[in-house]
N, C-alpha and C positions, 0 to 999 in steps of 0.2 A: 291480880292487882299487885303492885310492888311493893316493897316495905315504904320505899317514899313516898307514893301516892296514900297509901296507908295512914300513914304517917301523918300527911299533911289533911286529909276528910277526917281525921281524930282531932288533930286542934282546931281543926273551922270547927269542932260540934262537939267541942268538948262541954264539959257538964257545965261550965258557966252561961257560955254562949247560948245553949239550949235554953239554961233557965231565962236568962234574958230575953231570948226571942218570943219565950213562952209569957213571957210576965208585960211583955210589949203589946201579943194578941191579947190579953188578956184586957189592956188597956183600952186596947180599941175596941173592946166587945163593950165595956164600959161606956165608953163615951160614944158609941152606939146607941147605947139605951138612953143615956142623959138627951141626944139627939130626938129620939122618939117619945121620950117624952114632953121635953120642951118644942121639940118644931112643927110646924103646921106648912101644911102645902104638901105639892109631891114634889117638891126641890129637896125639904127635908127626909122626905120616903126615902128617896134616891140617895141621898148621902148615907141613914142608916144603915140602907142596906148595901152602901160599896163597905164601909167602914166593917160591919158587921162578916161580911163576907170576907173581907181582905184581914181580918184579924180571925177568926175560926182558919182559915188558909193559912195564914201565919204558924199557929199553934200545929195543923197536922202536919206539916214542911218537917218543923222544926222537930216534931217527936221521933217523923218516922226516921229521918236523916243520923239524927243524934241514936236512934238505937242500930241504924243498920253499920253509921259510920266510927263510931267509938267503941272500941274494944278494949279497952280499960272497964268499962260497967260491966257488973253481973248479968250474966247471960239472962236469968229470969227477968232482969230487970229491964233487959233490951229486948225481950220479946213484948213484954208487957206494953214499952213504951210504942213498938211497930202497932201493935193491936190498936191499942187508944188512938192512934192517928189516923190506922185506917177508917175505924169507926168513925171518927171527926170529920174525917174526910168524908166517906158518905153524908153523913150528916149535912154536913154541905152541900153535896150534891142534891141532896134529897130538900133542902133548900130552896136551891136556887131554880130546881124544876117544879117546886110546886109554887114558888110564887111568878116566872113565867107564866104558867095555868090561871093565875089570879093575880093580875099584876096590881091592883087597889082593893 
């Protein structure tokens, strides 16, 4: 990879951007639940669960990227943050394939 492509994957995932991305799934994982607990019907299921899913997706994008692409962070700390996302990411997966299995 070049210094400029380098370069340029460091400030799209630089430590702000991350936090924000991170702090946006977080929001949507939020208003997820506000969903599931006020909505009835399976229009509401449905929304929880894009919401739900499209913000857990957010956060492991955003961890693994920001630790594979920023090299200004502490190496421990960009490992740490690949793991956590991979995990999330499963988690996700592991998700989205058991409520397939059990879709109500």
């Amino acid at each position: 990879m070049s210094d400029k492509t380098r370069s340029l994957a460091s400030s799209i995932f630089s430590e702000s951007t991350v936090a924000i991305g991170i702090g946006i799934g977080v929001l949507l994982l939020w208003v997820a639940s506000l969903v599931a607990i006020f909505g009835t019907g399976s229009d509401a299921f449905k929304a929880m669960k894009t919401l739900e899913n499209t913000g857990v997706a957010l956060i492991s994008v955003m961890l693994i990227s920001g630790g594979v692409a920023n090299s200004q962070i502490e190496r421990a700390i960009r490992i740490a943050m690949v793991v956590m996302g991979a995990i999330v990411l499963l988690v996700l997966v592991g998700i989205i394939s058991g409520s397939s299995l059990f879709p109500y």
